[in-house]
N, C-alpha and C positions, 0 to 999 in steps of 0.2 A: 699611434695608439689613440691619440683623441679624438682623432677621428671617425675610429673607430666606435670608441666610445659613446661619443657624438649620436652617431647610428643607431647603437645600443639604445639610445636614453628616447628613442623616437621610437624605437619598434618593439623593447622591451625584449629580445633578442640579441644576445653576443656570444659570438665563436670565435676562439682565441686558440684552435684544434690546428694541429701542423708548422708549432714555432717554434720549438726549442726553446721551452720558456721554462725554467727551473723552479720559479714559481710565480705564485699570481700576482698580478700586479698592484697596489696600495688602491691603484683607483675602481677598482670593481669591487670594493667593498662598499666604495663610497658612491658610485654612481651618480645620484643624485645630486650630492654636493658639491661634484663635482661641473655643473651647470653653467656656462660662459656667458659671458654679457650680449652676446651676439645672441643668444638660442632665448627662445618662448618656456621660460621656466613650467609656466603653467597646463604647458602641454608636454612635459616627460611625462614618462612613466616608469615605474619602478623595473625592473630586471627580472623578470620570467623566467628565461631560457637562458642558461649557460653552458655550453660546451668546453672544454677544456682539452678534450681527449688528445693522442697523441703527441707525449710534451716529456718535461723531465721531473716534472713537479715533484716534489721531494714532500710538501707538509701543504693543508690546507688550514690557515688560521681559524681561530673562534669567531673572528669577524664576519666569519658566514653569516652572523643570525641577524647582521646589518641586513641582510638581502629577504625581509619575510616572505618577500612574493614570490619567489624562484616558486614555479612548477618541475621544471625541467634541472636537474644538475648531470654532467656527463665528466668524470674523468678516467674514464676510459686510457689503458697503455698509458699510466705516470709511473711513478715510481715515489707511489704513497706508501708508507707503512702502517699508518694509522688515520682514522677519521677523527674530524673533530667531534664534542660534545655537542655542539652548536649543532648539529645534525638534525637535535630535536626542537628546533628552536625556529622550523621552518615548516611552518602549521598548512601550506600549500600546495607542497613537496608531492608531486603525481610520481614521477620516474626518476628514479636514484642508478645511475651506473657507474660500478668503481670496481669493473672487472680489470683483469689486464695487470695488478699491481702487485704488492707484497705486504699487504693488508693482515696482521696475525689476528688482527679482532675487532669485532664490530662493536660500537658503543651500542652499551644498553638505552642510551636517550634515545637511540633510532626509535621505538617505542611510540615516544609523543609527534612521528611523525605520521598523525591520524590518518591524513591523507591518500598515504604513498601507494599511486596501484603497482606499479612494476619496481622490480630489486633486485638488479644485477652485480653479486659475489662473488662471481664465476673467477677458475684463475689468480685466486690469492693464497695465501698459506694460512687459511682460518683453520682452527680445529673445532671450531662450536660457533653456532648463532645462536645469538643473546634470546633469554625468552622472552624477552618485552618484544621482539618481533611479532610474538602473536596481540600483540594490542592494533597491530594492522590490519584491522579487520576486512580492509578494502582491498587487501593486498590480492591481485590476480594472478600477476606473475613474477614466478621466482627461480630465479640461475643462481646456483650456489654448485655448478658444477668445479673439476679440479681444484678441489683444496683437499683437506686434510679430516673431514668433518667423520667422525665416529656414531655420533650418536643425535637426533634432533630431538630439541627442547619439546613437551607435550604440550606448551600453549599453543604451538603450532595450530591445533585442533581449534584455536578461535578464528582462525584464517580460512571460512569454513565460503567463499568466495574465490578461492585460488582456482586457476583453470588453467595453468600452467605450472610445472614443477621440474628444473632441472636440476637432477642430482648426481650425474654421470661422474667418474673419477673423484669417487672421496673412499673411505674407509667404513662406509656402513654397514653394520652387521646386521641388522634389524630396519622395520618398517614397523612405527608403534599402530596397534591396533586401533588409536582411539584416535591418532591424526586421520590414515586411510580411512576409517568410517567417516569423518568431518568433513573429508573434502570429498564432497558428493556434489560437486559441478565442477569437478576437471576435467580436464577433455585429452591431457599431455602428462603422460610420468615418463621419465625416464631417471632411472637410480642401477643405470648400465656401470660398468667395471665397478662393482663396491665389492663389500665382501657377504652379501645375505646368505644368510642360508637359509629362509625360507618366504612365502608371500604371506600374506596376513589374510585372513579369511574374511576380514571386513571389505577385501576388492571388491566384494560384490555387490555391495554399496555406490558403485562409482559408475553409476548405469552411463554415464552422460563421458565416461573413457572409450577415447577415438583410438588412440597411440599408445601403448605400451612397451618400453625396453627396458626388461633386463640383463640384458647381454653380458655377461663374463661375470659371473657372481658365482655362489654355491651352492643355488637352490637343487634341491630333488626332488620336488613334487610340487604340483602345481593344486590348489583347492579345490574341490569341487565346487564351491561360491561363485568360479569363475564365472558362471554361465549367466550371472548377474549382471556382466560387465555387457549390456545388449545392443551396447553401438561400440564396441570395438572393432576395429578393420585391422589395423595392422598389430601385432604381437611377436614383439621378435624377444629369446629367451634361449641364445644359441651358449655355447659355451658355460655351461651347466653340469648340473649331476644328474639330470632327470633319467630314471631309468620303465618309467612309462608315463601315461596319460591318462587324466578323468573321465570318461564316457562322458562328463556333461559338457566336457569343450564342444562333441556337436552342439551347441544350444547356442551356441556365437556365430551367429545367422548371418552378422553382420560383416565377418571376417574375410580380409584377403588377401593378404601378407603374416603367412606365419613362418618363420624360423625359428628352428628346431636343431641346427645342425650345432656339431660337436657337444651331443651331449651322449647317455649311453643307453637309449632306447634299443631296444631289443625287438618291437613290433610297433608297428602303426594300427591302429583300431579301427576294428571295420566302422564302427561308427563314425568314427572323425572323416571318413569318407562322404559323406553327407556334405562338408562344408563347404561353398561356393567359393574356393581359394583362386586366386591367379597365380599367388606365388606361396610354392611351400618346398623350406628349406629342409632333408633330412640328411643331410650332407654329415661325415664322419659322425655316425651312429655305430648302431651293434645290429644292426638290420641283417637276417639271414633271409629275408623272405618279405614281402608287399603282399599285401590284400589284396585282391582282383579286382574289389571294386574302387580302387583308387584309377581306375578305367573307368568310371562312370562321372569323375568328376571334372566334365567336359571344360571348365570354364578355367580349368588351370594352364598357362601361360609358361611355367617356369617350376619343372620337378626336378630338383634337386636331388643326386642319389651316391654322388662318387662317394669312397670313401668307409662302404659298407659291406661286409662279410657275406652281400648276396647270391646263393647259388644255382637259385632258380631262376636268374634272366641272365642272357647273356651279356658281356662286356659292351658289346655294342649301342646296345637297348638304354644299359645304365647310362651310358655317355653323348647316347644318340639326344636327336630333337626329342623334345615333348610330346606332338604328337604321337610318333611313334610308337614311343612306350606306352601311352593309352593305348592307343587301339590292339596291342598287342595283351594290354592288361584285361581288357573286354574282349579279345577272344577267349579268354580264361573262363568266363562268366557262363552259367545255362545259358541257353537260347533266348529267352524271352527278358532277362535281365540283359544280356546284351542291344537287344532291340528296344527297351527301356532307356540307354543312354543318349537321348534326341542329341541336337545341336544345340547348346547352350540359347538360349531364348534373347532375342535379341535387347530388350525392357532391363532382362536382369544383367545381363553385361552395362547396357547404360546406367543402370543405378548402382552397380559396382566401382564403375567408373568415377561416379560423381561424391562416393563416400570414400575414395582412394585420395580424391585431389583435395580433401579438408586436410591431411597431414603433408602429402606430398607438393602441394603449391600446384601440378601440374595433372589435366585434365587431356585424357587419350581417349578419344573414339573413332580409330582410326578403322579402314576396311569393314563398315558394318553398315555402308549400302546405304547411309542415314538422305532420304531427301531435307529435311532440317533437323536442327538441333531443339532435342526437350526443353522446355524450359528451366523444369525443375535442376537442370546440371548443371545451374548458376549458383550453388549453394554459396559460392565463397568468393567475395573481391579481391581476395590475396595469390588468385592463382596468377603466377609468372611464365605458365605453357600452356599451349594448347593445340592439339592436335588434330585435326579435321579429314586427314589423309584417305583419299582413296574413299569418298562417299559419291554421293549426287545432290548435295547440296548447290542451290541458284544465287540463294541470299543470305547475308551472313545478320544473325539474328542480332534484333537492339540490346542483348541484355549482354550482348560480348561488349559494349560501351562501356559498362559499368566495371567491366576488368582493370581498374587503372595500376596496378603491377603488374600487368602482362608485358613479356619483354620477347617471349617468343609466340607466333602463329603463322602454324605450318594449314597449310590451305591446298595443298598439292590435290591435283587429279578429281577435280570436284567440274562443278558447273557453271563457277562463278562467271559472269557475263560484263557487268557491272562492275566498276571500279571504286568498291568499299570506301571513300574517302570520310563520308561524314561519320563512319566508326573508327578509321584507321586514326583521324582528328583527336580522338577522343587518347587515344591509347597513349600518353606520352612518354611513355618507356619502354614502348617498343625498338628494340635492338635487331630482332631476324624476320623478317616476313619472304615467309614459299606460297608464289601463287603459283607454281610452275602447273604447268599438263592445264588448262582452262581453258576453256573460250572467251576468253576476257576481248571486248572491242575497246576501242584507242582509250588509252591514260587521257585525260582532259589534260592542259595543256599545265596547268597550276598543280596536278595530282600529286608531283612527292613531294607538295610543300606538306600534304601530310603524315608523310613519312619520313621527315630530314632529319631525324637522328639515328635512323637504321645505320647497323652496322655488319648486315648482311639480308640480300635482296636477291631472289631467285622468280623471276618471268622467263624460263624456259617454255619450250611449246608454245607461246601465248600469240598464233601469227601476226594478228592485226592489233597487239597492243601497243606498239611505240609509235608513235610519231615520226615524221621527219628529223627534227630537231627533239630528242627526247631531251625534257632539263634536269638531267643527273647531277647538274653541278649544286642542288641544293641541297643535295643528300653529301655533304661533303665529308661525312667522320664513315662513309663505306668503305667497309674493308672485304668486302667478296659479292663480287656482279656474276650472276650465269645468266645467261640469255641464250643460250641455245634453243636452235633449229623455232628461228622466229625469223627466217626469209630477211633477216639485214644484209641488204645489199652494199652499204654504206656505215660505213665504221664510225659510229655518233660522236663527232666531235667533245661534245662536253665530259663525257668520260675520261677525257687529256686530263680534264682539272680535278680528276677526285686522287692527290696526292696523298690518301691513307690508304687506297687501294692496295691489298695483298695478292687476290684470285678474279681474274677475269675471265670470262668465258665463253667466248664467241664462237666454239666452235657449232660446225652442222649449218653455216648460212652461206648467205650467197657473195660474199665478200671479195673484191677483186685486189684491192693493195689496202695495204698498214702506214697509215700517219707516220713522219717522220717525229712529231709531234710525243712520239709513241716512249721516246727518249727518257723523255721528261720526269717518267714515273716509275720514280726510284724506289721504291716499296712494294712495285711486285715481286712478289717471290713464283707465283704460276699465272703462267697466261696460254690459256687452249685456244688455237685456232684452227683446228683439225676439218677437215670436210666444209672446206670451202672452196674458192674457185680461183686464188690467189696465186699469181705467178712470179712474184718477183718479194723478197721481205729488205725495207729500209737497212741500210749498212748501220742507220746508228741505232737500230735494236741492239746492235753488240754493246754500245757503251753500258748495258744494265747486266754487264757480265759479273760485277759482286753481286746482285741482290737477285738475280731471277734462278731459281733452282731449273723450273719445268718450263720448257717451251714445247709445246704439239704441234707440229707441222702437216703430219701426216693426212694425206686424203686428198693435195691440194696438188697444183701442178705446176711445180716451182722448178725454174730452171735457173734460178741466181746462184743457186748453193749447189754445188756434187752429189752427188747419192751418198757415196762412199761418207762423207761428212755428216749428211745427213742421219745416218745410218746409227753414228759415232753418237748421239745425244747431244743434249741442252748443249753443255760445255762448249763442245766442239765447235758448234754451230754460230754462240754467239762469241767466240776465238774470231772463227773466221772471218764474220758480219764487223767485229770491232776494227780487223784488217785493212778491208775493206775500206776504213772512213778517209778520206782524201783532206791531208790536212788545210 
């Protein structure tokens, strides 16, 4: 622990998260005093950032107010029942998390924590926050999901900065008029499972709302004001009482996720056809009948319909693709309206796309032929996907650098030539990269030192991208290699040492035998070697007969194993191969 400590008093930083510590220890109050004759007194610094989270902590003392400087407090997953007073006693205090516990009530000192931007309540048994929470005026983001809460305090309305609001699983019947008016720069509501029964007609005030769920509540009608809300995209408000829609929801221009489903609408509005949706839910309605021109709104991805008393399309239709049912919904249409439903425009799919990925983290333009990427579909640094799939793209643009949450980039069937490193460099939490289907020329011989914490790696198709000697063994936390039909002649040694491997994939090359070596890697569970040119498989492949489900043999021209055996699956195959091993 003093060493810890120690740490602490140098970086003003300490995590004390995943030890079964019942509670704090005397000397993190004291920090500073804590100072040894060996350490440069004059160069500590006060305590910052404390993490606690994960633990058993029962009680946090008033002695907090010893620590003024804390910005950061985390005790996350204890088992607090109360906070101290001392709360407000920490004039610094940016982010407060004390989700996770059995907290019945928030001290009203939280108040003089002027500071505090973020306040996570989430997951306690509070029934009310305190109103001196609205003396937080900085406050931006607030979880006070699963608890108990009924009703919120109307100082709320001073919190007029908040840009986030989680209020999912509590007991709310209401939404005051005079907080939603106040918080006109939120961008995130969600007050899904509560008990509303209705929206507040001040939503329309909250122009700068990206994200709305009210999902399982008791609303029946939605406001007309809605159409205030001019940057909303997604709106979900399924499991409801609604039993119809405001003509001014066409006016949510911006929209592209709406669900609707299980509520008791009776018709969709020819107006609301108008809307540029990708996805719209009418799932378990009272729908007898669809509009035709819901065939005109090309740019939808995902119609949802089972579940509805419809008589006028067949079973099929309802259940079939999406497509389908457009274009069966616009042969409905006069003539000249049906030749009015172009191909959705290729501009407005990308700017759909790019107002999709503010709430969703993850950013798709896949199949739309893009030779590069807009720039403007960089809106957001937090996006963690990105999809590129199936364009014509050569160079992957600078401003995908600046992604540094990206964990997934799918790159398939493009034109990539070039071996991305100086952006792949950048990404350091990249976990899956698809370059597969590219003309990509050789990996430089250092290349997946940019890429060594992937955990799934797809160079399919890519003939002249490996090396002789590819150095896979830097990528060592990989857990699924495809490489197919890239002409390996020679089964890349360094791939013996990637011992988190799950999925390997070599089939479709030109491969004559399998590494005895092959042993070793006990954590495959599938390994394809299909359509190769391999005639004989190592006897101690058998020994990976607990851990490999799928072995593929097929395509090759192996005469070490029976047919009959062969025939028989994985099992059998590596029975017999284990047989085989000559002790």
């Amino acid at each position: 622990m003093e060493r810890i400590l120690k740490a602490a008093r140098a970086s003003g930083s300490l995590n004390l998260s995943n030890r079964s510590l019942s509670r704090v220890p005397e000397e993190v109050y004291k920090s500073l005093d804590s100072v040894s004759q060996d350490e440069k007194w004059w160069e500590a610094v006060e305590l910052q950032k404390l993490i606690l989270a994960h633990n058993d902590i029962v009680l946090l003392k008033e002695d907090l107010r010893n620590i003024p400087s804390l910005t950061v407090l985390n005790v996350t997953h204890n088992k607090l029942t109360q906070l101290p007073a001392a709360i407000g006693d920490l004039p610094m205090l940016k982010s407060l998390d004390v989700s996770y516990n059995s907290i019945s009530a928030i001290p009203q000192q939280i108040g003089s924590a002027l500071a505090l931007l973020k306040f996570d309540c989430s997951n306690n048994q509070l029934t009310h926050l305190p109103s001196s929470l609205g003396s937080c005026v900085n406050l931006a983001e607030l979880k006070a999901s699963n608890n108990r809460i009924s009703i919120l305090p109307e100082d709320l309305s001073n919190c007029s900065k908040l840009m986030k609001a989680d209020l999912q699983g509590n007991k709310l019947e209401m939404l005051s008029e005079n907080i939603i008016a106040a918080w006109t720069m939120l961008t995130e509501l969600n007050a899904s499972k509560n008990l509303l029964n209705g929206i507040p007609e001040s939503i329309g005030n909250v122009v700068r709302l990206i994200r709305l769920d009210l999902y399982q509540n008791r609303i029946s009608s939605i406001p007309s004001s809605i159409k205030g809300c001019s940057s909303l995209t997604e709106f979900y408000i399924g499991s409801n009482l609604l039993t119809s829609l405001p003509s001014s929801i066409a006016e949510l221009t911006q929209l592209g996720t709406f669900d609707l489903h299980s509520n008791q609408l009776k018709e969709y509005p020819a107006e609301a056809c108008k809307l540029r949706l990708s996805v719209l839910d009418l799932s378990n309605n009272s729908l007898s009948s669809l509009p035709p021109e819901i065939g005109l709104m090309t740019t939808l991805r995902k119609l949802m319909l089972n579940g509805n008393p419809i008589r006028t399309l067949r079973s099929s239709l309802v259940t079939g693709p999406t497509p389908a049912l457009l274009r069966y919904l616009r042969s409905r249409l006069p003539a000249d309206e049906e030749t009015a439903a172009a191909t959705p425009n290729k501009e407005d799919i990308v700017s759909q796309a790019s107002r999709l990925s503010l709430t969703s983290k993850e950013l798709s333009l896949g199949g739309l032929g893009l030779a590069a990427v807009p720039p403007q579909v960089w809106s957001s640094s937090e996006i963690t996907k990105v999809d590129l799939t199936k364009n014509s793209i050569e160079e992957l643009p600078i401003e995908l650098s600046s992604c540094i949450s990206l964990e997934t980039l799918i790159l398939s069937k493009n034109k990539i030539r070039e071996w991305p490193g100086a952006i792949l460099m950048s990404l350091s939490k990249l976990s899956c990269l698809k370059l597969d289907n590219n003309p990509l020329k050789e990996i430089p011989a250092d290349g997946f030192l940019a890429v060594c914490k992937l955990h799934v790696l797809d160079l399919s198709g890519n003939r002249d991208s490996l090396s002789l000697q590819p150095a896979f063994s830097c990528i060592s936390e990989l857990q699924e290699l495809y490489l197919r039909r890239m002409q390996i002649s020679v089964f890349p040694s360094e791939i013996l040492s990637l011992r988190q491997l799950n999925i390997l994939d070599l089939g479709q090359n030109l491969l004559q035998s399998i590494p005895e070596g092959v042993k070793n890697m006990t954590s495959l569970t599938q390994l394809d070697l299909s359509d190769n040119n391999i005639t004989a498989v190592p006897a101690q492949l058998g020994l990976l007969e607990d851990s490999l489900q799928v072995l593929k043999l097929d395509g090759n021209a192996i005469r070490s194993i029976r047919r009959p055996i062969m025939d028989r699956g994985t099992k059998a195959i590596l029975k017999y191969l284990k047989e085989k091993i000559v002790d």
